[in-house]
N, C-alpha and C positions, 0 to 999 in steps of 0.2 A: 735257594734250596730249602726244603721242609725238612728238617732233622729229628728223626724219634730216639727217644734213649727208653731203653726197657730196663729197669730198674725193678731188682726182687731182694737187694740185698739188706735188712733193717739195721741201721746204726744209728747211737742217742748223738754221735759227731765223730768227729775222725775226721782221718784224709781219704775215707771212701766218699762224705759226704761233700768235701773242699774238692775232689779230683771230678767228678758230676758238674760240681761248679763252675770249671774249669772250661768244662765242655760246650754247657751251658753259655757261658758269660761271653766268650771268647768266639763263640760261633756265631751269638747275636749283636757282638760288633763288627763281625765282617758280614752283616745283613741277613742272614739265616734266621728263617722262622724254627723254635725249638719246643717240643712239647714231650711231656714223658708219659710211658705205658707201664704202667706196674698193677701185681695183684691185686684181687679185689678188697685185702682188707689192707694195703700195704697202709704207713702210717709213716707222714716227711716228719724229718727234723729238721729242715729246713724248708724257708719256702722259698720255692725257685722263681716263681712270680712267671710261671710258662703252663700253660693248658695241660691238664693231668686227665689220662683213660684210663678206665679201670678194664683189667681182665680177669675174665673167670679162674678160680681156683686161689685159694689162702696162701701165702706164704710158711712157712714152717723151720723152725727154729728148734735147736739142736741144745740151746745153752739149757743145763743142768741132766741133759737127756743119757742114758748109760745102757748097757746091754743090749737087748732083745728092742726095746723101744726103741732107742737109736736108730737100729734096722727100717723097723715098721715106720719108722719118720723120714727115714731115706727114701722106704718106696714110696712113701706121699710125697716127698720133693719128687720125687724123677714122673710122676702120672701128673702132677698140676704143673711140673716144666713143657711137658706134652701137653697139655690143655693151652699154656700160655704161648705155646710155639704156634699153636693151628689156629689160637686169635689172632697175632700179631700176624701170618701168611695172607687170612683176609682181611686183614687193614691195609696191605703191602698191596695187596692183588685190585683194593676198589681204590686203591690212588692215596691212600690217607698220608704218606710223606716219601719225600724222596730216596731217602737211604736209611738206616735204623743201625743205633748204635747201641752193644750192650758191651757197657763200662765196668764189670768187674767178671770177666771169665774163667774160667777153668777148662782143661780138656773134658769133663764130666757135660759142659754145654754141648761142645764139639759133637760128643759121642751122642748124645740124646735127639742133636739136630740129626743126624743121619738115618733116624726111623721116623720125621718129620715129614711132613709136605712145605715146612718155610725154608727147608732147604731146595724150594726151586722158586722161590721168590722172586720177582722182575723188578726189584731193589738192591741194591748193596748192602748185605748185613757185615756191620764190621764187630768182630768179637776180639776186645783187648784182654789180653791178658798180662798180668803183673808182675812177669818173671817168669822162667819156668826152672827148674830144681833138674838136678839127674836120674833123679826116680820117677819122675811126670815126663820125661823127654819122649823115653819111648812109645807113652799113652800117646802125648800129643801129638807128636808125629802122625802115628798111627792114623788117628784120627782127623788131621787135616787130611793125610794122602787118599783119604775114602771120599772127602769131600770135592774133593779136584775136580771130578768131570760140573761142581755144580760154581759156574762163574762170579756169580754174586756173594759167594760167601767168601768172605777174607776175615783173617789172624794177624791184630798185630798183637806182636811181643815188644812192651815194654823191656829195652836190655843195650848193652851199650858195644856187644857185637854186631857184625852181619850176619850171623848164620846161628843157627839154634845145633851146637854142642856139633858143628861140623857139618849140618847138612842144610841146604838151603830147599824150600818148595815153593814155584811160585802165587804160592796163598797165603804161605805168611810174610809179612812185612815185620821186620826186627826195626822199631827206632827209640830215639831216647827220649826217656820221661821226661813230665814239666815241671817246673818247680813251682811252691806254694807261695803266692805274696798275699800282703796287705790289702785286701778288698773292702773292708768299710770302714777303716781308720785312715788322719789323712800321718803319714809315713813318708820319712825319704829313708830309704836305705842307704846305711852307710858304714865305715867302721872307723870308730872314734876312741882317742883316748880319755879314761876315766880315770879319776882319784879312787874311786873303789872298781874293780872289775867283780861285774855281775855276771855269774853264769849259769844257765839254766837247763836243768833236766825234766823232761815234758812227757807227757805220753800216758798210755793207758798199763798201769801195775801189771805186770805181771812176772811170775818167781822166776821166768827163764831169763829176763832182765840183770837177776841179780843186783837188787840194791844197795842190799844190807854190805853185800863185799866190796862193792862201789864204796861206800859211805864210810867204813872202813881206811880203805886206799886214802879219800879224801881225807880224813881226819887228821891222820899220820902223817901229812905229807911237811915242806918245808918250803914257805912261802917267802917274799922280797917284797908284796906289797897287800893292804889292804881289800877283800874277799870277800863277795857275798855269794853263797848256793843256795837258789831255789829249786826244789824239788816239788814239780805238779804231781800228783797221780788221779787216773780214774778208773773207778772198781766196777769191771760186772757183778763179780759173784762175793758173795758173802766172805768167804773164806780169804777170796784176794783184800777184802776191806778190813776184814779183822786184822790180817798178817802185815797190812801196809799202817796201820792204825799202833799194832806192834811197832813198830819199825821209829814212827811220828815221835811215842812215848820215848823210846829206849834215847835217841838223840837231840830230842829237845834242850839239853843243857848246851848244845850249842850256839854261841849266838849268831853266829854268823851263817844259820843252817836256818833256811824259810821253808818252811811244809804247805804245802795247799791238796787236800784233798777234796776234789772238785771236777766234776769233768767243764769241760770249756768250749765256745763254740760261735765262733761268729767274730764278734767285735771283740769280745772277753780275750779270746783265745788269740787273737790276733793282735791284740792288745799287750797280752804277757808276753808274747815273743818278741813284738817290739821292746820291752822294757829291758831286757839280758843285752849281753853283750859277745857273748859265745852260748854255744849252748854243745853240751856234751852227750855222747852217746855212747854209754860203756858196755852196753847188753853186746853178749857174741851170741850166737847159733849160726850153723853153716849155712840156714837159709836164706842167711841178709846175703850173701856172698851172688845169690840168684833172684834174689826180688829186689827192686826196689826200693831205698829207705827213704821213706815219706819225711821223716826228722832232718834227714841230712837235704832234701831237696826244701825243706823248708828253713835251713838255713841258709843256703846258696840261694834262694828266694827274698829272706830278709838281710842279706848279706852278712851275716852273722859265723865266724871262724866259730873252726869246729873240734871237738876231742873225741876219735871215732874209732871205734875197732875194726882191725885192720880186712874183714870180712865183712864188713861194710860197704858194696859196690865199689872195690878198689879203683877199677880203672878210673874214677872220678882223682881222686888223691893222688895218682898217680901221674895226672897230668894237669890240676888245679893247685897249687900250694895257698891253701886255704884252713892251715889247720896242724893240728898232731896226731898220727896214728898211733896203735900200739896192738902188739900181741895178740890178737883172739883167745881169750881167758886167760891170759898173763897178767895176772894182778901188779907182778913187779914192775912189769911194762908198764902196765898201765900208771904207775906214780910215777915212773919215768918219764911218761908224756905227760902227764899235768903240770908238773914241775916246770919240765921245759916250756909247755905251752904258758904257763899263768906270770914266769919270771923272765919268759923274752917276749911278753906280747905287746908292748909299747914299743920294744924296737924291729917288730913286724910289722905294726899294723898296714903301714904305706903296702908293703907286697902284700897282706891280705886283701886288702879293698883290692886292689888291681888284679887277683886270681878271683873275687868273688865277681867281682864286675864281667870278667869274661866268661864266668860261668854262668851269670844269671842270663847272658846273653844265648849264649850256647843253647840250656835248655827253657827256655820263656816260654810261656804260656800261650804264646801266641803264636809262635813257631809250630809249639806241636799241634796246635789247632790245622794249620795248615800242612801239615806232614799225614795228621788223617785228612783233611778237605782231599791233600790231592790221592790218595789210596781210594776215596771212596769215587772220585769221578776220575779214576786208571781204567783203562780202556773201554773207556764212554763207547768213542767212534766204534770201537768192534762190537760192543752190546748192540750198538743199533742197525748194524746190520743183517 
């Protein structure tokens, strides 16, 4: 199979750029040719090492943008999403691959494809999306059930029910995300006991995180053995760098508190994850509860127990013992599960390996390759008729 991934979304790294990968890596070791379609001025931070198209029309970027512009930027995304929709219908329509994937959606695609002509495409476009929220449900819905009479188009929702908030339609496909491993370092995952327990908080700053009350928690808490906290962050905006830089200063007297301001990406990145030994994730908002946590799949990925707020894709923790939960914004919780985590985790470790091990099994990389393979070639035999 010839696999297209259309790609518009720009990131310096993340797990938009590792889940691409995923797609990418996984699909060209089960023999699939894979090349990607994006903007004409788009710009990788990675290189996928796979044939790149460019299509007409800029991408356009939102970060620092406010009022009236913000607007006027909206309607240039939604006229060059139309531009990129009527290229990619004739790449589809003179044969240029067999199915086309675009790997980070929203219902805002959904609804744009329906004044489209690639919504009658004689390829399978599959549009994943990464969760969907109670306030997106009724959009999304909406806008698959417009799509229904056009066969080719299919929805998957990243999500760890069957049915999207009680209703099922047969266009969208509900399955579960993959998790992140070690790609260019050589790693065996494992979970081992150490004289110091390292544990690691990663990710890109931001205030809805709450560090500073994290750090806090951690300070005060009441330890049984030897502790190291490394704290990564990466800043887009000014204001997140200064405030994290705040942050750097004000705790530095600790010794046992490592700061890295730095974004990370590849080997580096994969590299610091291997080095922790847990890694925690105190940030709540109700939206983890319906997207995704790229953090915690990339724990259950380097087999790494976890410290997680409890609106953090529960149903994972609820049937993994892989870890401590706590309270969503419950600071007290939250040192009630460190504690417990940090001063019983040598006489866990055996049942952590053993819950992460069938977790990374559950959602691996390779599985969900093949959970989309078979959505995009579902009812082959009837297309050809």
């Amino acid at each position: 199979m010839r696999l297209g991934i259309f790609e518009n979304i720009s990131t310096p790294g993340g797990h938009e750029v590792d889940f691409d990968r995923i797609i990418v890596e996984e699909f060209q070791k089960a023999g699939h040719e894979v090349s990607f379609y994006v903007p004409n001025d788009f710009v990788f931070s990675f290189d996928y090492k796979v044939p790149v198209h460019h299509l007409p029309g800029d991408t356009v970027s939102y970060t620092g943008v406010k009022g009236l512009k913000k607007l006027l930027y909206s309607v240039k995304r939604e006229c060059n999403r139309q531009r990129w929709y009527t290229s990619l219908e004739k790449h589809a329509a003179a044969g240029a691959f067999d199915a086309l994937i675009v790997p980070t959606s929203t219902y805002r695609y959904l609804r744009a494809l329906s004044h489209n002509s690639l919504k009658n495409s004689p390829v399978p476009i599959i549009f994943i999306l990464h969760g969907i929220n109670p306030g997106e449900a009724p959009k999304f819905l909406a806008a698959a059930e417009k799509l229904l009479p056009y066969k080719k188009i299919r929805m998957v929702v990243l999500t760890f029910q069957d049915h999207i908030f009680g209703k099922r339609l047969p266009n969208v496909y509900p399955i579960y995300p993959p998790t992140y491993t070690a790609r260019d370092i050589s790693f065996v995952p494992q979970v081992v006991k150490k004289d110091v327990l390292t544990i690691g908080f990663f990710g890109q700053y931001r205030r809805e995180k709450k560090l500073e009350d994290f750090l806090e928690v951690f300070v005060s808490g009441h330890y049984k053995r030897p502790l190291k906290l490394l704290v990564q962050g990466s800043t887009m905006r000014p204001e997140d760098a200064d405030d994290f830089e705040r942050i750097i200063k004000k705790y530095k007297k600790y010794e046992n508190i490592e700061f890295l301001h730095k974004g990370l990406i590849g080997a580096d990145w994969q590299q610091a994850i291997a080095a922790t030994d847990a890694l925690l994730m105190p940030y709540s908002a109700p939206r983890y509860r319906y997207h995704w946590g790229g953090m915690l799949f990339t724990a259950i990925g380097y087999h790494k127990p976890v410290i997680v707020s409890d609106d953090i894709n529960p149903e994972v923790m609820d049937k993994y013992t892989i870890g401590e939960s706590f309270k969503s914004g419950d600071m007290e919780s939250l040192k009630d599960a460190m504690e417990r985590f940090i001063n019983e985790f040598d006489e866990k470790t055996n049942l952590y390996a053993r819950d992460l091990l069938a977790a990374s099994c559950a959602f691996a990389p390779e599985a969900f390759a093949v959970r989309v393979k078979d959505i995009i070639e579902k009812n082959a035999s009837e297309d050809k008729e």
